[in-house]
One Martini backbone bead per residue (centre of mass of N, CA, C, O) as a GRO file, in nm:
protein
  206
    1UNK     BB    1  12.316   9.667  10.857
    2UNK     BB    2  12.045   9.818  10.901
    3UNK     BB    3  12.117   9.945  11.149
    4UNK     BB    4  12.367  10.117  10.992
    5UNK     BB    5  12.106  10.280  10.848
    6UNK     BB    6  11.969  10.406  11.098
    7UNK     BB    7  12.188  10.574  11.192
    8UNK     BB    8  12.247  10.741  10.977
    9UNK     BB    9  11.988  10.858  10.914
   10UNK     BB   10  11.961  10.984  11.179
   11UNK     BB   11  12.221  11.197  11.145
   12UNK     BB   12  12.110  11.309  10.881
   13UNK     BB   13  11.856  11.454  11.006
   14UNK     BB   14  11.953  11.647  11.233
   15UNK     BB   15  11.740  11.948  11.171
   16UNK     BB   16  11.554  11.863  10.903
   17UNK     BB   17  11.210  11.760  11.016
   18UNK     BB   18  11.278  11.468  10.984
   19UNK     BB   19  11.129  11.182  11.092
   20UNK     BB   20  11.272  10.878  11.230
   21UNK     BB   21  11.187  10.529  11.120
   22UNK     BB   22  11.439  10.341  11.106
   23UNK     BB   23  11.455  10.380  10.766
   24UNK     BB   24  11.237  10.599  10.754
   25UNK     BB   25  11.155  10.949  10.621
   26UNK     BB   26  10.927  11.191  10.828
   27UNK     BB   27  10.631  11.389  10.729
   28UNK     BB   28  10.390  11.621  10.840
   29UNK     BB   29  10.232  11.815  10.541
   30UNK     BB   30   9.917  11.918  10.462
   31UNK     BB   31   9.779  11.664  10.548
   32UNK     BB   32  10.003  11.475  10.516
   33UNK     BB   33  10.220  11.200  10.435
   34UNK     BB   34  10.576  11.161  10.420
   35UNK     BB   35  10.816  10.920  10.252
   36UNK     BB   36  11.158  10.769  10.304
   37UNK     BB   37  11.305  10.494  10.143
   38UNK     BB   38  11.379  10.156  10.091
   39UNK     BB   39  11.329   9.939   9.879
   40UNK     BB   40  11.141   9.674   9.909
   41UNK     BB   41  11.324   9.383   9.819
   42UNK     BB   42  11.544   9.610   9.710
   43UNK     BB   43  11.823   9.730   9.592
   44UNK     BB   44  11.944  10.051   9.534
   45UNK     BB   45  11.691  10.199   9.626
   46UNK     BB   46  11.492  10.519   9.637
   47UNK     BB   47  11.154  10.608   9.792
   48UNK     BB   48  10.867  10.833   9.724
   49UNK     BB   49  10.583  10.878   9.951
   50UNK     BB   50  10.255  11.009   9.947
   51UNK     BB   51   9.954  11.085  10.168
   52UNK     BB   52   9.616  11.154  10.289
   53UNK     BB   53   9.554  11.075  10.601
   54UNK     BB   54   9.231  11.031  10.533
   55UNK     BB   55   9.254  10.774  10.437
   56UNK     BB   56   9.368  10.622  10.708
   57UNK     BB   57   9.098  10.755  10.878
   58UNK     BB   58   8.883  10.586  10.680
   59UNK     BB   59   8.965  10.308  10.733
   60UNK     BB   60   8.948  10.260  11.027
   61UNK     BB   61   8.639  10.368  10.979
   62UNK     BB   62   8.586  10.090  10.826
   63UNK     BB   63   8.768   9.873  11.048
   64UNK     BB   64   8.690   9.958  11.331
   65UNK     BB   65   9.027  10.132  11.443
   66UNK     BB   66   9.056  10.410  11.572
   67UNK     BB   67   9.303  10.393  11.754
   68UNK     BB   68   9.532  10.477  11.551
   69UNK     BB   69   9.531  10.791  11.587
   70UNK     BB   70   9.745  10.794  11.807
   71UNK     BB   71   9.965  10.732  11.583
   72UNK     BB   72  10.257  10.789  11.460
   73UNK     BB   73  10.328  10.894  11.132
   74UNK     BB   74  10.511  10.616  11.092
   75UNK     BB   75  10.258  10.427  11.044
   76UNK     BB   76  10.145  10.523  10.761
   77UNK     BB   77  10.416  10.311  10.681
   78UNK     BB   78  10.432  10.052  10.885
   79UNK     BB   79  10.115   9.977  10.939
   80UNK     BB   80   9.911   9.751  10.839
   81UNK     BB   81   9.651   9.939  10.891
   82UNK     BB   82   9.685  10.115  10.587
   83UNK     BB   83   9.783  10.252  10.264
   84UNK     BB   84   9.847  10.163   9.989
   85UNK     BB   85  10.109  10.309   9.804
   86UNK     BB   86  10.283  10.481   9.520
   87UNK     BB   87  10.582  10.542   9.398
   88UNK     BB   88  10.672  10.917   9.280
   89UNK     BB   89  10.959  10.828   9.315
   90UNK     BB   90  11.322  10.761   9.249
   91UNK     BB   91  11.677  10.652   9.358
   92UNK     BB   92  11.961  10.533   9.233
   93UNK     BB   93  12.234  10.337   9.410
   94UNK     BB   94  12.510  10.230   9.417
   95UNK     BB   95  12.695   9.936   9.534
   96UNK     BB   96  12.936  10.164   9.693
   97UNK     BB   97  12.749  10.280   9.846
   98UNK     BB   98  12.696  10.361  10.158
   99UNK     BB   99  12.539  10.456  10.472
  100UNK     BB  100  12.599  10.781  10.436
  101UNK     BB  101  12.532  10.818  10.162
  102UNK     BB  102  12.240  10.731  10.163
  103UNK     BB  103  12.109  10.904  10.367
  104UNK     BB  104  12.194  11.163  10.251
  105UNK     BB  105  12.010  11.107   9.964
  106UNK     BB  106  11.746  11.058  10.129
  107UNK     BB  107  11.755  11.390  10.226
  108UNK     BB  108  11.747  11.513   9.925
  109UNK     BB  109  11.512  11.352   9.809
  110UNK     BB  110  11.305  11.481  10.041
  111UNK     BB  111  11.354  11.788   9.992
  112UNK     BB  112  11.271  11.801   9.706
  113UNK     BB  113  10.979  11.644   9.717
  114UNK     BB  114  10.853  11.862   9.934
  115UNK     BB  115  10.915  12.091   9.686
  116UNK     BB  116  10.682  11.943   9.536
  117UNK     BB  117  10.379  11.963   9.558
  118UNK     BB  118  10.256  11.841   9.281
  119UNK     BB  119  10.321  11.551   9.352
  120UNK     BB  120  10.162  11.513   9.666
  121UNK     BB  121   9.909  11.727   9.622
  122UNK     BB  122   9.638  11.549   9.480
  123UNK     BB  123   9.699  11.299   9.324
  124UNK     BB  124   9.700  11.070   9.097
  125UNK     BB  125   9.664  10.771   9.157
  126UNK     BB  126   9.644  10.592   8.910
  127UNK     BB  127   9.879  10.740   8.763
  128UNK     BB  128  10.063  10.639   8.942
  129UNK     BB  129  10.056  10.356   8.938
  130UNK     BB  130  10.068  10.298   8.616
  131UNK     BB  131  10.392  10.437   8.682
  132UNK     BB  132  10.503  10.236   8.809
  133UNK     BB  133  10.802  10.080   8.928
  134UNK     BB  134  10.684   9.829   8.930
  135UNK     BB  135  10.392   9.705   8.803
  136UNK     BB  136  10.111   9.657   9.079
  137UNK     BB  137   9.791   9.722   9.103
  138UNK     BB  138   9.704   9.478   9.365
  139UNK     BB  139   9.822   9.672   9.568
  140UNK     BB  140   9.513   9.936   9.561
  141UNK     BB  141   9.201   9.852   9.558
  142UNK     BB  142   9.164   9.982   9.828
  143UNK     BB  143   9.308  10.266   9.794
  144UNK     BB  144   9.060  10.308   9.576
  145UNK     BB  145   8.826  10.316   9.771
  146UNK     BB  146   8.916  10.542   9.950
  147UNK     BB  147   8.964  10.748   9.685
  148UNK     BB  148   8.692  10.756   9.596
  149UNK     BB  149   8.502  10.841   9.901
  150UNK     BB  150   8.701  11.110   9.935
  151UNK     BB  151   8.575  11.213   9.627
  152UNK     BB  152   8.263  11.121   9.658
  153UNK     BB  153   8.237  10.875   9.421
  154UNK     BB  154   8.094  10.574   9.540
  155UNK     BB  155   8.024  10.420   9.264
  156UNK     BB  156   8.317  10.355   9.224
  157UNK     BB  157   8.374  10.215   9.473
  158UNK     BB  158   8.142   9.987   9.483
  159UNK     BB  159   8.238   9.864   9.191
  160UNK     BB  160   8.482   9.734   9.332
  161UNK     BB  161   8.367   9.565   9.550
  162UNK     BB  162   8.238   9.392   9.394
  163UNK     BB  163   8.438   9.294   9.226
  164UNK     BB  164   8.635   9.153   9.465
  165UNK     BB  165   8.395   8.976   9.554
  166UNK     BB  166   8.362   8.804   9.267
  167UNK     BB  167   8.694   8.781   9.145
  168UNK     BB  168   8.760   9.013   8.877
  169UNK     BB  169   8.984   9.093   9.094
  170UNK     BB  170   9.316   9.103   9.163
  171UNK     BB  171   9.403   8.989   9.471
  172UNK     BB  172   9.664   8.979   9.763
  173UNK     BB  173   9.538   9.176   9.944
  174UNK     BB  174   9.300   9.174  10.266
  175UNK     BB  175   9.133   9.306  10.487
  176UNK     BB  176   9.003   9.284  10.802
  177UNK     BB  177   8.716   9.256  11.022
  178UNK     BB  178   8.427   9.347  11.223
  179UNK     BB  179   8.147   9.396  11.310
  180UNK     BB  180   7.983   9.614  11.546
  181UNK     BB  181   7.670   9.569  11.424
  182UNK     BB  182   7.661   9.284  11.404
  183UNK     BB  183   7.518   9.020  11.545
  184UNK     BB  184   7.555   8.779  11.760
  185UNK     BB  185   7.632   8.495  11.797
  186UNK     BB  186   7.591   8.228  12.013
  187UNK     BB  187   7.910   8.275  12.135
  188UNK     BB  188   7.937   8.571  12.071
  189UNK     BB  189   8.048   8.643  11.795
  190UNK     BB  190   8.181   8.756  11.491
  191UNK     BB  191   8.224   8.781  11.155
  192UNK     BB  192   8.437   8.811  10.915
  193UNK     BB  193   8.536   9.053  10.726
  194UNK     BB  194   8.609   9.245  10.428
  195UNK     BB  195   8.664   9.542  10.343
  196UNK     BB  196   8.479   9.564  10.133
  197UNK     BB  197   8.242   9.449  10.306
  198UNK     BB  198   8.274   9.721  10.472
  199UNK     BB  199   8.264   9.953  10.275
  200UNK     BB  200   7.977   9.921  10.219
  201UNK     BB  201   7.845   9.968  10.518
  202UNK     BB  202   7.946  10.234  10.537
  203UNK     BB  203   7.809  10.380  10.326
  204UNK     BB  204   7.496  10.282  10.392
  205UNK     BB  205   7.546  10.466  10.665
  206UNK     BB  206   7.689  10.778  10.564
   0.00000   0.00000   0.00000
């Protein structure tokens, strides 16, 4: 069925500048990437996310995983080491409505998302989780550590790194990865650390 629904999307999409990859339409505009897709775990929905391309290039150095750079658009919705980011938009749909008409729908609702760009252009991070439903603020901690290093804001980024190493904070995922500074043990081989604490040493050296 979701085969069915990404050949869809693929006829829906074609000319319309916005590339496709399995069910998810990707456009990178104004230093942004823009992503439209179907509600992960639920049906009826789609949804519209975007963010700015540097947030998930300063991820990645800070997980000294540089190699991602070379990714296309729909890595920073598709790959693992992304941020995840709150839906901006969402629009419901019948549970009659067929896979040519998701796609449809899916191609309308990225074209209206893309001409506002107040919308996904800038915005408040906070004010967008907040706002999302379902509400689920725990799985942005990372993703406000790096907007808020993006913003300048290094205070704010590092007592959030704080709080989540003390356990102050709802964590349920974080990502990890080894310091490529730390000396390497006896075996040779170097500790993972949690990305807050990757996030504090990356402050500290730039």
């Amino acid at each position: 069925m979701k085969d069915d629904l990404n050949s869809a999307v693929r006829r829906a999409a074609k000319g319309s500048g916005w590339s496709v990859k399995h069910d998810t339409l990707v456009k990178r505009l104004y230093g942004s990437v823009l992503a439209v897709h179907p509600r992960r775990g639920s049906k009826g929905i789609i949804e519209f996310r975007a963010k700015p391309v540097v947030w998930d290039q300063l991820l990645w150095s800070i997980l000294q995983i540089s190699d991602n750079e070379k990714m296309p658009a729909s890595f920073h919705f598709s790959g693992a080491f992304t941020c995840d980011t709150p839906a901006l938009m969402h629009l419901a749909m019948a549970d009659t409505d067929g896979h040519d008409t998701v796609a449809i729908k899916m191609l309308e609702l990225a074209a209206r998302c893309e001409g506002q760009t107040g919308l996904w252009s800038g915005y408040s991070l906070n004010d967008a989780i907040a706002a999302e439903a379902p509400n689920q603020p725990y799985r942005y901690h990372m993703t406000q550590v790096i907007e808020r290093i993006s913003a300048g804001d290094r205070q704010s980024a590092n007592f959030i790194c704080q709080q989540a190493s003390s356990g102050a904070l709802h964590i349920r995922k974080s990502l990890s990865s080894t310091d490529n500074e730390t000396p390497q043990d006896a075996t040779g081989g170097r500790p993972s650390k949690t990305f807050f604490e990757l996030a504090q040493l990356w402050m500290n050296r730039h």
